[in-house]
C-alpha positions as a LaTeX table, in Angstrom:
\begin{tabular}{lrrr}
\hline
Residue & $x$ (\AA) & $y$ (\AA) & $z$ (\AA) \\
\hline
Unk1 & 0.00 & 0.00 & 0.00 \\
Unk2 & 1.40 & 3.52 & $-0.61$ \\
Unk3 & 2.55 & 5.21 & 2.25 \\
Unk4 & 1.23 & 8.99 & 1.00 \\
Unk5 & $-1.67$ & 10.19 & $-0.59$ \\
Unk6 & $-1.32$ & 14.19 & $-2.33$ \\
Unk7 & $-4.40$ & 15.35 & $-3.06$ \\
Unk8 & $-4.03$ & 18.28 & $-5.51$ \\
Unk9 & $-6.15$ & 21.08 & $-7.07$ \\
Unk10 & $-6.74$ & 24.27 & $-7.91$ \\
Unk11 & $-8.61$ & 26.77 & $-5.20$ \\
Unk12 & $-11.93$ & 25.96 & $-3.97$ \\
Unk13 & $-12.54$ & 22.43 & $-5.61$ \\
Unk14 & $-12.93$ & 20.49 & $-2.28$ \\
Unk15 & $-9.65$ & 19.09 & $-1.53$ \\
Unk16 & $-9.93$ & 19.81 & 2.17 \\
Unk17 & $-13.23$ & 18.34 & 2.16 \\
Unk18 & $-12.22$ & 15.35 & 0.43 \\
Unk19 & $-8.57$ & 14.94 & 2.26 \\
Unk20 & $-11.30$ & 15.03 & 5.71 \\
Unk21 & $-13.48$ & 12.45 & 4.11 \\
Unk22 & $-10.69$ & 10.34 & 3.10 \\
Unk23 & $-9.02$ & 10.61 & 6.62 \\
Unk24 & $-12.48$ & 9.30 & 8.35 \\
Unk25 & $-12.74$ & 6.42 & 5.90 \\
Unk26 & $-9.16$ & 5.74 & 6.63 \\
Unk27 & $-9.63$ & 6.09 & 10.46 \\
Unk28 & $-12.65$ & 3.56 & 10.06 \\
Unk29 & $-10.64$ & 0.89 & 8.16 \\
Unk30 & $-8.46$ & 1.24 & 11.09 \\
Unk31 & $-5.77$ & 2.18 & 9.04 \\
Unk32 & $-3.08$ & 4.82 & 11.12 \\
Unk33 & $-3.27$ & 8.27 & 9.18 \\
Unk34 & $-2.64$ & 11.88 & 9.58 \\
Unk35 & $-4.85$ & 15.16 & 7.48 \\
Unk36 & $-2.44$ & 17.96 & 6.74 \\
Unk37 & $-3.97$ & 20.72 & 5.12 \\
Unk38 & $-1.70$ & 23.67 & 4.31 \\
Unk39 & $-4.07$ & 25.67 & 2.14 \\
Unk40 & $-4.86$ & 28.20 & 5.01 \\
Unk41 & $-1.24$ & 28.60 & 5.88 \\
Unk42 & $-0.30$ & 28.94 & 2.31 \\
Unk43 & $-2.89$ & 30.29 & 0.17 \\
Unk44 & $-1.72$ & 33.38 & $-0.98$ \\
Unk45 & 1.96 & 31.04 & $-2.03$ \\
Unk46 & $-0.92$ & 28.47 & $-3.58$ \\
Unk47 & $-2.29$ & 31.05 & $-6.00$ \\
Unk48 & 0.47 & 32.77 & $-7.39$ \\
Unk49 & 2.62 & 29.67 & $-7.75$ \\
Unk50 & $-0.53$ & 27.14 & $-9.10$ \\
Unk51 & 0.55 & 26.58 & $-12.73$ \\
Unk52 & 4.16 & 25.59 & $-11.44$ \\
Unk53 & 3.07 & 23.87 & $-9.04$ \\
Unk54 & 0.97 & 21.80 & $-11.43$ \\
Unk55 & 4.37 & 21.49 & $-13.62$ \\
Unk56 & 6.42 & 20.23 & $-10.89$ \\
Unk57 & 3.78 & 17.41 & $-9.94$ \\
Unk58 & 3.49 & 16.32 & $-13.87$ \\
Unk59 & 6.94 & 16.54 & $-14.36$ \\
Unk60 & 7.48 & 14.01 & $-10.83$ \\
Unk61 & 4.61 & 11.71 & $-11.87$ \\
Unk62 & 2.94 & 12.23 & $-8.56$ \\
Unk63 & $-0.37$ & 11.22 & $-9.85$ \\
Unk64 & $-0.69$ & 7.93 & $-9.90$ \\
Unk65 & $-4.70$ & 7.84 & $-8.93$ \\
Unk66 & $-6.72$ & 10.51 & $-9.91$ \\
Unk67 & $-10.27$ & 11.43 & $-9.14$ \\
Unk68 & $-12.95$ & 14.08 & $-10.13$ \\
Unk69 & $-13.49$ & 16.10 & $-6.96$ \\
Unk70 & $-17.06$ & 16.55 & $-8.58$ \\
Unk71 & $-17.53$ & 13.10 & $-9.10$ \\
Unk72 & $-19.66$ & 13.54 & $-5.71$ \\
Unk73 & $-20.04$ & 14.23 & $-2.09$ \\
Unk74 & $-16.86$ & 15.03 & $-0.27$ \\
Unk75 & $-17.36$ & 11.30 & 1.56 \\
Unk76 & $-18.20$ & 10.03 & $-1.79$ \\
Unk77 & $-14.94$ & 11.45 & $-3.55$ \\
Unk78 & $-13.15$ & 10.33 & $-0.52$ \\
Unk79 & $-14.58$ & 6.97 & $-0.61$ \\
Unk80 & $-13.38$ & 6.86 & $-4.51$ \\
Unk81 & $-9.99$ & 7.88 & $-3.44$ \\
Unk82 & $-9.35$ & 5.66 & $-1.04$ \\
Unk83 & $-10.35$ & 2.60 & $-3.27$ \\
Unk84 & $-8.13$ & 3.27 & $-6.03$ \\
Unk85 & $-5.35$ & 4.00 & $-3.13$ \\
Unk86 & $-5.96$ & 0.53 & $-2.13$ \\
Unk87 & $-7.23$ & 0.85 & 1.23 \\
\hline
\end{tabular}
């Protein structure tokens, strides 16, 4: 199983709603897991710095799973996440 899960997006989409989700469904497979959401901390860094950012994550492959944060619900999304993760 992989030992991180990055869940990227542009402002406003739902990833701290999802990441949240995702953490509960994790905490209820009893799998050990930590949400760390840096958006507030950082959005101002986040916005100006988006399209390299999105470069930098192509360029290392990071997505190896990817889901449509309007595919649903924030539990549903997180549920979809956490299936292709392999939890």
């Amino acid at each position: 199983m992989a030992e991180a899960l990055l869940i990227t997006g542009t402002v406003g989409v739902g990833k701290t709603s999802v990441a949240d989700a995702a953490g509960d469904v994790l905490s209820d497979a009893g799998v050990p897991n930590a949400v760390i959401d840096v958006d507030p901390q950082s959005l101002d860094w986040h916005l100006e710095r988006a399209g390299e950012l999105a470069s930098i994550l192509d360029a290392a492959q990071v997505e190896d799973y990817t889901v449509d944060a309007g595919a649903g619900s924030p539990a549903q999304v997180a549920a979809l996440v956490v299936k292709g993760w392999g939890v």
